[in-house]
N, C-alpha and C positions, 0 to 999 in steps of 0.2 A: 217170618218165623225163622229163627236159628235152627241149624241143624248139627248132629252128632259129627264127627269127623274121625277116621281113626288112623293114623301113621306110627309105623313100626311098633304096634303092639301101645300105643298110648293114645289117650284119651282127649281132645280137646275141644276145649269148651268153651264157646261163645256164648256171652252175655248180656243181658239189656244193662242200659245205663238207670243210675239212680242218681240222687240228689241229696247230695250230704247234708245242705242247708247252711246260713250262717252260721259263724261262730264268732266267739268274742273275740278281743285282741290277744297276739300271743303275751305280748308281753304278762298284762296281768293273767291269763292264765298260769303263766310262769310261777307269778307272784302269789296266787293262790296256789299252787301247785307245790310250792316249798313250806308252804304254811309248820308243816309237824317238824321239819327240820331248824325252820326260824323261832319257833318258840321253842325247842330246844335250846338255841342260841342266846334268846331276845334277854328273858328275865335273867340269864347267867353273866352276858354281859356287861347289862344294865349296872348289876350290881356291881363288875368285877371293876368298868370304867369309872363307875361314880370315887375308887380311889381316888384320880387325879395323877398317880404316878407308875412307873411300870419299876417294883421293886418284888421283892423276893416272895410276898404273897397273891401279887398280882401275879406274878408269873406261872406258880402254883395252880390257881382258883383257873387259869387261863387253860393251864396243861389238862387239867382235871373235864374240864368242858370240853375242850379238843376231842377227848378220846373217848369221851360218852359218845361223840357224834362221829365216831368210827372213824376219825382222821388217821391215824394211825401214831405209832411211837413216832419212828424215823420222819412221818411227815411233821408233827408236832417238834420234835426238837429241832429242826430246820426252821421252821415258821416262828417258835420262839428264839433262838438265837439273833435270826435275823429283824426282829423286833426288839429286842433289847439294843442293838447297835445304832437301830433308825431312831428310838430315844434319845441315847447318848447322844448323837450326832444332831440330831435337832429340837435337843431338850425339850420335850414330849414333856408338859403338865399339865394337860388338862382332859379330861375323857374326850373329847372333839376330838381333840388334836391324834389322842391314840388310837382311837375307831378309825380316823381317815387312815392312818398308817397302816393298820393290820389288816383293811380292805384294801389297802393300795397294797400290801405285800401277798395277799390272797389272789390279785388279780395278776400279777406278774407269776403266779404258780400257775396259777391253770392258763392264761395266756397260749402257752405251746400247745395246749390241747385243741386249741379252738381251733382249726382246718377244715372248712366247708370241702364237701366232697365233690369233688368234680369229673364229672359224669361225660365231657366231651372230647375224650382221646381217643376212645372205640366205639364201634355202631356194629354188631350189638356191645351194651357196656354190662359184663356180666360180675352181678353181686351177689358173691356166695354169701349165706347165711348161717350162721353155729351159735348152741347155745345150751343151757342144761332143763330138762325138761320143768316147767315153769316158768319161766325168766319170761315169758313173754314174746316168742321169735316169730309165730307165725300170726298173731296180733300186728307184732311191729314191720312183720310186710306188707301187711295189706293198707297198713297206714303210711309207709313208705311210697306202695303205690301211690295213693293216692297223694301225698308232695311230690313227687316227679311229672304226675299227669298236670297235675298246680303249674308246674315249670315246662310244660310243653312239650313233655318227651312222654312218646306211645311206650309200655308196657306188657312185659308178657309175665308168668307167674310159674314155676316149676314146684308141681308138688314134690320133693324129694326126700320128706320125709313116708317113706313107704310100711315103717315099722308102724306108724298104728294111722287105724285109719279114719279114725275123728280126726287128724290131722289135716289130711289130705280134705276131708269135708270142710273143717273149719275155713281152710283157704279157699276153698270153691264157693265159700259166702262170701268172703271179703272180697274174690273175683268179680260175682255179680254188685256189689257193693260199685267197684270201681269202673265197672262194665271194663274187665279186662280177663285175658286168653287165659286160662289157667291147665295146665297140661298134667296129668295126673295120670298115674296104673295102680288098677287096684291092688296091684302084687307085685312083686318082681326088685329088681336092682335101682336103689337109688339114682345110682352113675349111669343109669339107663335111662332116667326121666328126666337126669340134666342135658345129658347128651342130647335128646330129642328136643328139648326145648330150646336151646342153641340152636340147633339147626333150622327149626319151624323159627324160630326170630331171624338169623338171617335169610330165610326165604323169605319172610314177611317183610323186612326194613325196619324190625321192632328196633326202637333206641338201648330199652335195656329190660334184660333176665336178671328178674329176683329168685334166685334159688335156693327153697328152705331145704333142709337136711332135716336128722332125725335126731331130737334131743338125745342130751347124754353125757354123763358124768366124765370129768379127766380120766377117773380112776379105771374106766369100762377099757378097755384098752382097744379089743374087739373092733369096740365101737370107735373108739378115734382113727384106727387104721381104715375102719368103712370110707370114714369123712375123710381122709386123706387120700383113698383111692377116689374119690370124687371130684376131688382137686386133682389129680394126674390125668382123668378123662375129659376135663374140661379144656386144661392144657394140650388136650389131645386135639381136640377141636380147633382152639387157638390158643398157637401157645403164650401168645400174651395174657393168657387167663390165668385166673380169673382176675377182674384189674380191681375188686375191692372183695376182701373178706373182712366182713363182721360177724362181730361176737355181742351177742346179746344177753347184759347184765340185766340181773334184779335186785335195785338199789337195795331192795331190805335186807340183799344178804351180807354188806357192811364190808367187812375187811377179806369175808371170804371170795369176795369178787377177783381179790389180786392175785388169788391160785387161780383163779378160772382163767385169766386171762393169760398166765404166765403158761402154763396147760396147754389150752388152746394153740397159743403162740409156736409151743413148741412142735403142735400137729400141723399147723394147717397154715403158720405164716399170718396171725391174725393184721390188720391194716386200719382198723379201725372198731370204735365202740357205739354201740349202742346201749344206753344207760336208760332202765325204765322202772315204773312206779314209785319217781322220785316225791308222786304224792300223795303215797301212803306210808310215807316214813319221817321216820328221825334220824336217818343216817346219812340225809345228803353228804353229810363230810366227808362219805369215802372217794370222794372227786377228786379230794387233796391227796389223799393216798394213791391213789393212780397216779396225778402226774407225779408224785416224787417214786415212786416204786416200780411201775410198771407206764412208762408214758406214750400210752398209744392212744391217737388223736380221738377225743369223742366226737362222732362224725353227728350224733341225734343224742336228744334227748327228751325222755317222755312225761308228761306230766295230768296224766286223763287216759280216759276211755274213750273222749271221739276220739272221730277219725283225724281231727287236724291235730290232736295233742301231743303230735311228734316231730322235732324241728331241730332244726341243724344247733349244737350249742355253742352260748356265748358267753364269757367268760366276765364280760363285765356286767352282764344282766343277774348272770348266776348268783354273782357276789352281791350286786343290790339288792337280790330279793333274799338275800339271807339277812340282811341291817335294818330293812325298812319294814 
């Protein structure tokens, strides 16, 4: 039987293991997972290649579709520009020919985004988490957990979201979920439950602290200073910390994702993205908008509610399952 533990005024909690059970391949979940965004795409295309040529209504019908699916202006005129030149240059007439092109120009945009995170320069390897309440953050830890435990590295879990305290429960499921430490106070200073968690993982040899925060708007300012003093006590700990912060988007919310990020960016040093409920939208396109406006590496991307349907993103999967 597990027992209660209590160190400097927090909580830790040891949990029985479960069993997540198979699941299908990621790929086609991917592929299923983009569904609302490719039929956005699918029938727009269709028509728009059945031209045969890339002239001033194709270009149009093209720009028009781009920004239904929340690409953005500036990423759209880029992406057309550079499509009209790969025509001229290799006299592009046929739909084939322009689809391979505009996938092959799509894949060269997000390309830079694609940087698997690499998690073996520190022991503990501590991953601050930020996001605005909904997006999905303390969901996508517990399923982070659970790909890291996949790869062989022990986990610990900081509840440091202290402002509400469904929060702090939510995580204490997906704890027992991944039979992993989740360290939690029912009250008190965020920067206090990170602090502890740090320390209880290097006494443990944990490989790495996932540390949720407490959702919250750019505009909260209050609130960004919180998260930012969170990030100074971690440094305090070590100051190599924290060695990845993410920011956790919710694709539905389209172009307003690139204030969140630029936002963030400017409190907390954001390092990397996590993109989620790219399967209940039609806005995948704002992928393209990030790299060209805001280019900070998607380290995940989510496409489901199990546990496995969050995975490091690839830029030439992404782009297939938008054509196919």
């Amino acid at each position: 039987m597990f027992s209660f533990v209590k160190k400097s005024g927090a909580e830790v909690t040891p949990v029985a293991p479960t069993d997540a059970g198979a699941t299908p391949k990621w790929r086609e979940r991917l592929f299923k997972g983009l569904a609302k965004t490719r039929a956005q795409w699918g029938g727009k295309l269709k028509s728009i290649f059945s031209r045969g040529k890339v002239d001033d209504q194709f270009l149009e019908e093209l720009e028009t579709m781009l920004l239904t699916s929340d690409v953005g202006i500036e990423a759209t005129t880029r992406l057309l520009d550079d499509l009209k030149i790969a025509a001229e240059f290799e006299k592009l007439d046929t739909p084939e020919g322009i689809q391979r092109a505009l996938a092959r120009l799509l894949c060269a945009t997000l390309q830079p985004l694609e940087k698997p995170l690499d998690v073996s320069g520190h022991k503990p390897f501590v991953i601050m988490i930020a996001g605005v309440n909904g997006a999905g953050k303390t969901t996508s830890i517990g399923k982070l957990a659970k790909y890291f435990q996949n790869h062989g590295k022990s986990v610990l879990l900081a509840a440091g979201d202290t402002f509400r305290a469904a929060a702090r429960e939510q995580l204490e499921t997906w704890g027992r979920r991944n039979n992993v430490t989740v360290i939690a106070q029912d009250k008190g200073d965020p920067a206090a439950v990170v602090f502890d968690a740090i320390m209880a993982a290097k006494a443990r040899g944990i490989d790495i602290v996932l540390a949720d925060t407490a959702g919250r708007l750019p505009t909260q300012l209050h609130l960004m200073e919180e998260i930012a003093k969170v990030r100074r006590v971690i440094q305090k700990v070590d100051p190599t910390g924290p060695h990845e912060t993410l920011l956790v988007l919710d694709a539905n919310i389209g172009q307003n994702a690139l204030q969140q990020v630029k936002a963030f960016d400017k409190a907390i040093r954001v390092s990397g993205l996590v993109l989620t409920k790219l399967d209940g939208t039609a806005k995948g396109g704002v992928v393209l908008g990030i790299a060209h406006e805001c280019p900070k590496p998607i380290r995940f991307i989510g496409v489901g509610e199990q546990i496995d349907d969050l995975r490091p993103f690839s830029a030439r999967d992404f782009v297939d399952a938008l054509f196919e």
